[in-house]
Backbone bond lengths (Angstrom), bond angles and torsions (degrees), N, CA, C in turn:
res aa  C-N    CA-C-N  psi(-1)  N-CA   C-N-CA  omega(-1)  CA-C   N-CA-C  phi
1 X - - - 1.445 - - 1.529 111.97 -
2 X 0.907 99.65 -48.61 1.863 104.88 173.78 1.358 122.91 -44.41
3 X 1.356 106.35 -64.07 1.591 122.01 168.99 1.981 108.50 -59.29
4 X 1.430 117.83 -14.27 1.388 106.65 167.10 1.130 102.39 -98.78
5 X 1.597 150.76 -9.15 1.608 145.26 144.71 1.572 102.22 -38.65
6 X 1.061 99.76 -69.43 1.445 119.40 -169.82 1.697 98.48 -30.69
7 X 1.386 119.89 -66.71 1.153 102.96 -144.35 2.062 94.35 -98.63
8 X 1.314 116.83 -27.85 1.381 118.95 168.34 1.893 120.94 -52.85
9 X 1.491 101.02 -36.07 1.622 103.59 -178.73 1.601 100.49 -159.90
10 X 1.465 93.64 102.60 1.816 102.00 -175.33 1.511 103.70 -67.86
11 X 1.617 119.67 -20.63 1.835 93.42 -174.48 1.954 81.92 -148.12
12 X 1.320 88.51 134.05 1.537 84.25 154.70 1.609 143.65 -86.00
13 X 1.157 106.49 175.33 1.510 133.09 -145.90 1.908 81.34 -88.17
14 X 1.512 111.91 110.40 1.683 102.34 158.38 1.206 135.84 -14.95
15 X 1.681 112.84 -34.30 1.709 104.00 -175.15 2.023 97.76 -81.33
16 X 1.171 89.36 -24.64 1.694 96.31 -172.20 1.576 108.59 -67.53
17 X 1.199 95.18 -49.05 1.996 92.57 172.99 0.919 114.21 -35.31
18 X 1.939 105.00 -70.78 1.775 113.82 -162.13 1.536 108.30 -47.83
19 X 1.491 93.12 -30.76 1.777 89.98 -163.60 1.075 120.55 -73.52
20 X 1.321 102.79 -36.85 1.801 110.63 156.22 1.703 103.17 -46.95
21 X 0.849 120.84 -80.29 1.594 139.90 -137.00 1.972 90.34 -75.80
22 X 1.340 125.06 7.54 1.104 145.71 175.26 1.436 106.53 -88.30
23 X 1.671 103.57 -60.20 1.530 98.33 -168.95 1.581 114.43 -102.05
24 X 1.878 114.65 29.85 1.055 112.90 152.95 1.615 138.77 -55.19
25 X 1.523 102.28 -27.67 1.447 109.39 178.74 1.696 115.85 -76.30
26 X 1.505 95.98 -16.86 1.664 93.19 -174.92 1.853 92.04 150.83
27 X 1.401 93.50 174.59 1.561 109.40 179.61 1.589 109.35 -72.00
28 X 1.722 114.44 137.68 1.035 112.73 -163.08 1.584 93.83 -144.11
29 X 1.267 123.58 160.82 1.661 112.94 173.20 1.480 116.10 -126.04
30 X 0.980 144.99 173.12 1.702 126.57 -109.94 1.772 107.56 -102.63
31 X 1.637 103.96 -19.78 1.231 102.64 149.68 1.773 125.89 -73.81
32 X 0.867 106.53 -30.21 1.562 100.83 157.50 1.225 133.06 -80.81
33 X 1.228 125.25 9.52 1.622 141.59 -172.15 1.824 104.06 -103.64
34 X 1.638 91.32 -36.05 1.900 107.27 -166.81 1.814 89.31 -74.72
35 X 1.605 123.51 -55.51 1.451 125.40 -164.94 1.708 94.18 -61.47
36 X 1.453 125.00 -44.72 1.353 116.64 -169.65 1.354 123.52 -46.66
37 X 1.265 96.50 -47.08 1.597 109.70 -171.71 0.930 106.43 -96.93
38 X 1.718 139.64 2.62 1.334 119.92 147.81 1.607 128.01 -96.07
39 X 1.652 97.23 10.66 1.223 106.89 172.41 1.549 110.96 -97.13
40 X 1.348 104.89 -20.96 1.965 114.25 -164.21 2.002 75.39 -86.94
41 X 1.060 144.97 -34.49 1.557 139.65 165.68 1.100 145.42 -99.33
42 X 2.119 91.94 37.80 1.936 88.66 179.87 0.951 125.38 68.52
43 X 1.226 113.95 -6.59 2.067 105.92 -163.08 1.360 117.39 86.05
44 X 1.447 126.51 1.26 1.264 163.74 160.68 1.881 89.99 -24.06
45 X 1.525 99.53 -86.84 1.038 131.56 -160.58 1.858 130.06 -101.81
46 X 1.220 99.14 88.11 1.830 98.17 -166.31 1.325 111.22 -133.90
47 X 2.026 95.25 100.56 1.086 130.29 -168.91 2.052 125.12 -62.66
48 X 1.196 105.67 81.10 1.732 106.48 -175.27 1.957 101.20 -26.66
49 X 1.322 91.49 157.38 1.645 103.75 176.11 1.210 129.85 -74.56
50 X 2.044 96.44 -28.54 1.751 110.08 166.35 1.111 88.81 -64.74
51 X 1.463 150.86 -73.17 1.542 150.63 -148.39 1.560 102.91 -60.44
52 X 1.203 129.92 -61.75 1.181 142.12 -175.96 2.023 107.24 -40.07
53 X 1.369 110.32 -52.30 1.283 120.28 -167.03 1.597 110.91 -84.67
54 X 0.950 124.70 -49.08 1.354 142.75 143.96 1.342 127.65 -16.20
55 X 1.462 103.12 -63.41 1.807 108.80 163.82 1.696 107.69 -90.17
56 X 1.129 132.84 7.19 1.567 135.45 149.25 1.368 107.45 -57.29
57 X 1.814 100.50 -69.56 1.634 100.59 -178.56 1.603 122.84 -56.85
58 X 1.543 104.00 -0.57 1.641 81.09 176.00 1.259 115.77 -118.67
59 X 1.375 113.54 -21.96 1.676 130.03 156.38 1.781 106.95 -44.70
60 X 1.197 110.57 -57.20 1.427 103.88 149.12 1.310 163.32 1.30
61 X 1.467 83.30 -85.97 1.735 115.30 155.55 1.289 115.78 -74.79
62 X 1.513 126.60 -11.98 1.540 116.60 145.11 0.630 131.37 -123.66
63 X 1.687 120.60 60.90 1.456 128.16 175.82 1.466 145.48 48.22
64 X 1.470 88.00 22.83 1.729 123.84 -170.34 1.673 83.67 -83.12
65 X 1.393 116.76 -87.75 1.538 108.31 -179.71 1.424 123.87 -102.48
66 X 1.253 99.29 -178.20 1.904 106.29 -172.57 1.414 94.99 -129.22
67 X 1.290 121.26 162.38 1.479 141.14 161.31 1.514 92.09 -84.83
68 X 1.688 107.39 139.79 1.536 95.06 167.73 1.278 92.21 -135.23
69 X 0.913 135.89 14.74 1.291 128.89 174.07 2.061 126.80 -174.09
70 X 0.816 110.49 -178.93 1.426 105.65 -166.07 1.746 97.55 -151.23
71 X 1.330 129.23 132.19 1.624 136.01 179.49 1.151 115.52 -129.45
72 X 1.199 136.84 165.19 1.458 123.00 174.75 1.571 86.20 -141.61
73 X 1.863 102.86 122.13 1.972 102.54 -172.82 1.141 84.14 -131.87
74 X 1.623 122.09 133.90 1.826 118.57 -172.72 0.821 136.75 96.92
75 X 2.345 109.93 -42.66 0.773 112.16 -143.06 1.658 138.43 101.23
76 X 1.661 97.20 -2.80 1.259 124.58 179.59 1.654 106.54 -134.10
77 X 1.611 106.11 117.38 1.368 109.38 -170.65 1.854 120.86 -66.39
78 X 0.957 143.98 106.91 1.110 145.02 149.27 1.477 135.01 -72.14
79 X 1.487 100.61 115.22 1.593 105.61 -178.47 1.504 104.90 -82.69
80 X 1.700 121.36 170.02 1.264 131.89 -176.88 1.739 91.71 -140.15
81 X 1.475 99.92 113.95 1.239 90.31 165.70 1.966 125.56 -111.43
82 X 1.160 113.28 154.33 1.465 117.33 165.53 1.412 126.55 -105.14
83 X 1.506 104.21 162.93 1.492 128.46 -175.36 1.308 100.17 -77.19
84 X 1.490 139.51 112.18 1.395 142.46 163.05 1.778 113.28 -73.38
85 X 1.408 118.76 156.80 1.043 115.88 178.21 1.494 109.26 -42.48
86 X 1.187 103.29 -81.04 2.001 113.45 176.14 1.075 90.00 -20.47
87 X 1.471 152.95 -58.52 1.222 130.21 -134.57 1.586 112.77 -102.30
88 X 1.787 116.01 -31.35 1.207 102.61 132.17 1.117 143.17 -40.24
89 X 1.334 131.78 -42.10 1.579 127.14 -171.66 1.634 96.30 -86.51
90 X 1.166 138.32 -22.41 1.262 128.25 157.17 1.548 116.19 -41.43
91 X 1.363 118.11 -81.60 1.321 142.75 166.23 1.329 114.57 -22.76
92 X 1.484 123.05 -41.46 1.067 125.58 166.80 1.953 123.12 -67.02
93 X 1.335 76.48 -42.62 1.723 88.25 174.91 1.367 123.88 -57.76
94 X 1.463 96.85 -42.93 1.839 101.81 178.64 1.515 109.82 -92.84
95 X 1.331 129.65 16.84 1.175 148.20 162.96 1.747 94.97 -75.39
96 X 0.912 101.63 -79.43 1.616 109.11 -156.46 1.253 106.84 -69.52
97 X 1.897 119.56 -28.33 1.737 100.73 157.40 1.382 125.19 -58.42
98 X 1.507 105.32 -41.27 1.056 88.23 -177.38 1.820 137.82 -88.67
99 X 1.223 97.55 15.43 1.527 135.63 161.13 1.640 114.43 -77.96
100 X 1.209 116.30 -29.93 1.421 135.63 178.67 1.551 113.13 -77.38
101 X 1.282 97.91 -49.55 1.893 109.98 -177.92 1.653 94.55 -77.96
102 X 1.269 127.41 -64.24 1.057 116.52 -169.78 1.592 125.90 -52.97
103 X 1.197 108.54 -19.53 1.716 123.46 162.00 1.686 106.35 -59.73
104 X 0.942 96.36 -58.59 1.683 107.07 -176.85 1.357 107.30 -42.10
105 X 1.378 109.52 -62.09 1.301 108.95 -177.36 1.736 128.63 -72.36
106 X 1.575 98.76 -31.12 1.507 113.08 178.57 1.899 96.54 -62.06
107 X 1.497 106.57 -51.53 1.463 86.65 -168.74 1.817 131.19 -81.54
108 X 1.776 86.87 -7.52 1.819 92.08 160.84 1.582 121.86 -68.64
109 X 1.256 100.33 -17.19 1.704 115.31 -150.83 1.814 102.28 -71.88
110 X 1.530 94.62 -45.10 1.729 134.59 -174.89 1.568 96.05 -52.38
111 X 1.665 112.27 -53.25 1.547 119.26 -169.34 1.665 115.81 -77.48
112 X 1.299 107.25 1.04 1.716 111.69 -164.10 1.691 96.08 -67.86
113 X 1.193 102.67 -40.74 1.867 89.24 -174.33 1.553 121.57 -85.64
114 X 1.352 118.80 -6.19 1.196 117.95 162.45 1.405 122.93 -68.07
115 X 1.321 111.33 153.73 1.606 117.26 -179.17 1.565 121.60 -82.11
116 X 1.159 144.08 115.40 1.141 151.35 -171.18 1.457 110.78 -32.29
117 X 1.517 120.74 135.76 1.839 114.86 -168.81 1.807 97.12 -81.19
């Protein structure tokens, strides 16, 4: 599954990060996935529930996350989902690209006021 991330979607989509980078601490369920990642972004970033559920089912379908559980609070079932290995080593990957580009740019950015050699 990893190696079909890999080659279907080389970097993910922002809501997909956080959501990853959400259920690093542990299994969380999808109202707690939406507060995570708008807390890991300031308020930056506040992921709709169509969006939220949507990129579940496909993180999913590539072994990015797992269902780990199922609750019933109300009377209304709540799933908890987790970070799978694959989906760590994903997360990690688009961590450090995008740690990579942002170098690129941080250290051109530094040279803008110098005068050309």
């Amino acid at each position: 599954m990893l190696e079909c991330m890999r080659r279907r979607n080389p970097s993910l989509t922002e809501p997909q990060y956080f959501i990853l980078a959400a259920l690093m601490d542990g299994p969380l369920h999808g109202y707690g996935i939406i507060k995570a990642a708008e807390q890991a972004t300031d308020g930056r970033l506040r992921i709709a529930v169509g969006t939220l559920y949507g990129a579940l089912e496909r993180l999913e379908r590539a072994g990015l996350v797992a269902t780990d559980r199922e609750e019933t609070v109300d009377g209304r079932a709540r799933r908890y989902y987790r970070l799978t290995e694959d989906g760590a080593a994903v997360l990690d990957r688009e961590a450090l690209r995008m740690q990579q580009a942002a170098a690129v740019v941080i250290g051109r950015s530094r040279g803008l006021g110098a005068a050309p050699a």
